[in-house]
C-alpha positions in Angstrom: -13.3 64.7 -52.7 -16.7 66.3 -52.3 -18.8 65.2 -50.0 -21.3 64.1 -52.1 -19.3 61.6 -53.9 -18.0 60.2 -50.5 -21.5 59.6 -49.7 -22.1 57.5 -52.9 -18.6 56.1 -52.6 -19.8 54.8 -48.8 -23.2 53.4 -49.9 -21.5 51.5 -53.1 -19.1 49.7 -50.6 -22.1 49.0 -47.7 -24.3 47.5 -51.1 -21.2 45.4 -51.6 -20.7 44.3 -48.6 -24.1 43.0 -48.1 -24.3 41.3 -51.1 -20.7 39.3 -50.2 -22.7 38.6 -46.6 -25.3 37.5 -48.3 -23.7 35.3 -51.2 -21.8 33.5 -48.3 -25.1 32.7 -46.6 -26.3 31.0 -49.8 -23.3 28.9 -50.3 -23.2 28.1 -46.7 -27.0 27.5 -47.1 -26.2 25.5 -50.8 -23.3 23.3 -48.9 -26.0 22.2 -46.4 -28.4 21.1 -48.9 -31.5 23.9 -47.4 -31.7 25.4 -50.5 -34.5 25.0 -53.2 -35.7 26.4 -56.5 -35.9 30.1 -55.9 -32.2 30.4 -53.9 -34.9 30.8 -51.1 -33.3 29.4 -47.8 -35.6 26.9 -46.1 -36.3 28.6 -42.1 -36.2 26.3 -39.7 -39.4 25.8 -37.0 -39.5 28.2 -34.3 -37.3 26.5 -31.5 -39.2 24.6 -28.7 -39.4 26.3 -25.5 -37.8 24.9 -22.3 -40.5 25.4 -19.0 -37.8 23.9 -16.7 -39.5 24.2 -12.8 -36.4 22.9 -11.3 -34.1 25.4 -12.8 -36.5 28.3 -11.9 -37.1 27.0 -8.6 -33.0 26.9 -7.8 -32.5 30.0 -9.3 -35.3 32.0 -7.5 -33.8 30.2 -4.0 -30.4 31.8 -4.5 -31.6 35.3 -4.4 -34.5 35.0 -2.8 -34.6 36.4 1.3 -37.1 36.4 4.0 -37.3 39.7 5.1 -38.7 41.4 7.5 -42.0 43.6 6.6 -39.8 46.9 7.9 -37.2 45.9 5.1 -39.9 45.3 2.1 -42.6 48.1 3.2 -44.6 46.6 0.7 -48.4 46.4 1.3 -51.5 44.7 -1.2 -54.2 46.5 -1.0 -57.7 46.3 -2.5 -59.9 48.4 -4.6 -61.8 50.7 -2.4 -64.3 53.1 -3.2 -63.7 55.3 -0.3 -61.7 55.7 3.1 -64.7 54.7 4.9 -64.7 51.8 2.5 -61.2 51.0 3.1 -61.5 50.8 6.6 -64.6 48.1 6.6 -63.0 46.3 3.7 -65.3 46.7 1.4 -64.0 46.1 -2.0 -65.1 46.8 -5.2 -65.1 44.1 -8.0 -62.6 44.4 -11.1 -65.9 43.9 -13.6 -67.7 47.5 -12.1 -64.6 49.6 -12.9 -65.3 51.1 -16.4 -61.6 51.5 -17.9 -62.6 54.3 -21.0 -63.9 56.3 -17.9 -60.4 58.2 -16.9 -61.9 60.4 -14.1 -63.0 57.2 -12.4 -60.4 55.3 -12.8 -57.5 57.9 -11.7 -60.0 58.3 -8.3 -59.8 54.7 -7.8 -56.7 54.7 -8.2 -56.5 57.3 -4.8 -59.0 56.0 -3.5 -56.5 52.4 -3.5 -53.6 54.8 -2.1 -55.4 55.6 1.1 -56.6 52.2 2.1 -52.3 51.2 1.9 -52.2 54.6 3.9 -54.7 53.3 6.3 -53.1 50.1 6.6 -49.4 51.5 6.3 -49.2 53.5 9.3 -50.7 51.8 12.0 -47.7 49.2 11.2 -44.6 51.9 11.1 -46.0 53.3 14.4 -45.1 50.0 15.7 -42.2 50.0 14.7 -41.7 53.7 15.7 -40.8 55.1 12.6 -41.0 58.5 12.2 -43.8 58.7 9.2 -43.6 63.1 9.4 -41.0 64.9 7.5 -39.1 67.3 9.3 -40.2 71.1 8.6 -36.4 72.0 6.6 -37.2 68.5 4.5 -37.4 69.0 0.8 -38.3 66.7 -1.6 -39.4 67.2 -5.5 -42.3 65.5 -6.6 -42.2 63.4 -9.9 -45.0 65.5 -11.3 -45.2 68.9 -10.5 -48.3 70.9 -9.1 -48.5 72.8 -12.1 -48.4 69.4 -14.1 -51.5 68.1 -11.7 -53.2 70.8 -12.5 -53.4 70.2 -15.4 -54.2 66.8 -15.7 -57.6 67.3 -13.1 -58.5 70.6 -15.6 -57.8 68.0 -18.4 -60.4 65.3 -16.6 -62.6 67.8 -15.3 -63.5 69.5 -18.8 -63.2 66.0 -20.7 -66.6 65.0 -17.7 -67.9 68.5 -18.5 -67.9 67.9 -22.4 -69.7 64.5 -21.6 -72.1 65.6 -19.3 -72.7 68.6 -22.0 -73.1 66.2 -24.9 -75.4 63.7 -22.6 -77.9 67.0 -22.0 -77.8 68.0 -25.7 -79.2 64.4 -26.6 -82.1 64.7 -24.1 -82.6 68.4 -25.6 -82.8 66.8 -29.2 -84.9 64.2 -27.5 -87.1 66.7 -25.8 -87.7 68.8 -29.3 -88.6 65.5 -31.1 -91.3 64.4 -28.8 -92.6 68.7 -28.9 -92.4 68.7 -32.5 -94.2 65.1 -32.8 -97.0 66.1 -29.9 -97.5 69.5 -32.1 -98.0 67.5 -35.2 -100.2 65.7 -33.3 -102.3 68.4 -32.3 -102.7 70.1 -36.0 -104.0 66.9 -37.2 -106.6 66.5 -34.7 -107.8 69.5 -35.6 -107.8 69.2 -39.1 -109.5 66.2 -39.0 -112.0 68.0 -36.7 -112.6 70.6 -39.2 -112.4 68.0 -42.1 -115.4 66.2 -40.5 -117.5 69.4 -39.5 -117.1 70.9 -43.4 -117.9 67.2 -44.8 -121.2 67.5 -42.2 -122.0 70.6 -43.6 -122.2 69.5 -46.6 -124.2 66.7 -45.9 -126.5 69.2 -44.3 -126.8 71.8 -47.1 -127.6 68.6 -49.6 -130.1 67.5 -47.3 -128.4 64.0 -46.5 -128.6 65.4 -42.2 -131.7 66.5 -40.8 -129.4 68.6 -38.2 -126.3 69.3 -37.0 -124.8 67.6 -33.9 -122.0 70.0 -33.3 -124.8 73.2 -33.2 -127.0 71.5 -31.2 -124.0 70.7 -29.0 -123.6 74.5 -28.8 -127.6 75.4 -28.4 -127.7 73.3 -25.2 -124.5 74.3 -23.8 -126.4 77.6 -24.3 -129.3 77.0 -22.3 -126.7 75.4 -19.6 -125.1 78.6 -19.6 -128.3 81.0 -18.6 -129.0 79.2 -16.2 -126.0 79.3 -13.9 -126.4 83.6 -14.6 -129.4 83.4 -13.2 -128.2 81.2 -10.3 -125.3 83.9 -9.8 -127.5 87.0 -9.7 -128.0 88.1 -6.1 -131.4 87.4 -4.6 -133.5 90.4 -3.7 -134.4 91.2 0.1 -137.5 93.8 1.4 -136.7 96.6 3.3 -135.4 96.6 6.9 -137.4 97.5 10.2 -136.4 100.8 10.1 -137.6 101.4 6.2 -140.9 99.6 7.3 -141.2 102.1 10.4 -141.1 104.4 8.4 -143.2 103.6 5.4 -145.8 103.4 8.0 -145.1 106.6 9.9 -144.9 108.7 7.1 -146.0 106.2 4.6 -145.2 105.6 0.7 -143.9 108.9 -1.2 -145.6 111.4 1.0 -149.1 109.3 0.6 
C-alpha cells in the first residue's frame, strides 16, 4: 500500500475514533440529564479551592530542618548601589530602579552580588573554609567569556545609541530655536525698513517736516568730529636746545 493511502487510511480511523469518544460523552452526558437544546454539554463551575493551613503546616514540618548556616550558605542581601554602599547599608529603594533601563539594572544586579560577597566571607572565615580555589582547580562557567562579551558590547552600544539619539534631539532643538532667532532678526529689519520707506514717503508728500532717522545720523556726526579732534596729538614748542639755538644763530640765518 502506498504511503499515501496509509496516511488517509490512519486519519479516517483517528476521525472515527473521536467521533465514538465523543458520541459516548453525549450519551453519558444525555443519561445524566446535562444536556440541552444544542447537544451542548452544560460545564460545571470551576471547583472551589481548598486553603487548608493545617495540612500545609503538617506537611512543611515533615521536611522541614533547622540547619546550620554552614549547611544552607544562603545569604539575603539588599540592593546596593556600590561596595562602599554595601558596607554602610545603604540600600536603595525598589521604586528608583528603572526596569526598561538594562544596563542599570544588570549593574545592580552586581552591585547586589558584592554586598552577599562582603557579607559571605567574613562568616566562612569563621568557620575556616577555604574560600580560594586551588591553582590546578577548573571549573566552566555557565556563560562563557566570549558570551559576556557580548552581552556588555550588546548594553554598551544599546547606552551609546541612547545617548546618540538624546544629543540628536537637543541638535534638532538647538536648529529650531537658530532658525526661529534668524526669523526673528529678518523681521526686525524689515519692519525697520518698512517704517523708514513709509517715512520717506511721508516726507517727499510733505506730511514730515524732517526725518528723525537723518538727523539721528547728522548728530552722531558732529559726535564723531569731535572725539578726532580729541585724539589728534597736541602740539609742544621747541626744546632748550632748539631755543639756544634760535637765539645764537637765530631764525633761518636772520
Amino acid at each position: 500500500m502506498p504511503p499515501i493511502a496509509m496516511e488517509q487510511e490512519l486519519s479516517l480511523s483517528s476521525d472515527s475514533e473521536e467521533s465514538v469518544i465523543a458520541d459516548q460523552e453525549l450519551q453519558e452526558a444525555f443519561a445524566k440529564g446535562s444536556l440541552k437544546p444544542g447537544l451542548n454539554i452544560v460545564l460545571e463551575g470551576r471547583p472551589k479551592a481548598f486553603n487548608n493551613v493545617d495540612g500545609l503546616k503538617r506537611c512543611l514540618s515533615e521536611f522541614q530542618r533547622n540547619l546550620s548556616w554552614v549547611e544552607r550558605l544562603d545569604i539575603t542581601s539588599p540592593l546596593e548601589t556600590n561596595v562602599t554602599g554595601a558596607a554602610s547599608k545603604n540600600t536603595v529603594e525598589k521604586d528608583s530602579v528603572d526596569p526598561e533601563d538594562d544596563f542599570k539594572r544588570e549593574m545592580n544586579f552586581y552591585h547586589q552580588a558584592q554586598a552577599s560577597i562582603l557579607e559571605a566571607l567574613p562568616r566562612l572565615h569563621q568557620f575556616k573554609i577555604p574560600t580560594r580555589r586551588p591553582d590546578d582547580y577548573f571549573a566552566e562557567m555557565a556563560k562563557s567569556d566570549q558570551q559576556m562579551q557580548k552581552i556588555r558590547e550588546k548594553l554598551k552600544s544599546k547606552k551609546e545609541a541612547m545617548e546618540k539619539s538624546e544629543k540628536a534631539k537637543q541638535l534638532r532643538a538647538l536648529r529650531k530655536y537658530g532658525k526661529q532667532v534668524q526669523i526673528d532678526v529678518l523681521q526686525k529689519r524689515q519692519k525697520e525698513k518698512s517704517t523708514m520707506l513709509n517715512a520717506v514717503k511721508k516726507y517727499q508728500k510733505g506730511l514730515l517736516d524732517k526725518l528723525e532717522f537723518l538727523e539721528g545720523e547728522k548728530s552722531s556726526e558732529p559726535q564723531k568730529k569731535k572725539e578726532g579732534t580729541e585724539r589728534q596729538p597736541i602740539k609742544k614748542g621747541p626744546n632748550a636746545k632748539r631755543r639756544y639755538k634760535n637765539q645764537k644763530f637765530g631764525f633761518g640765518g636772520r
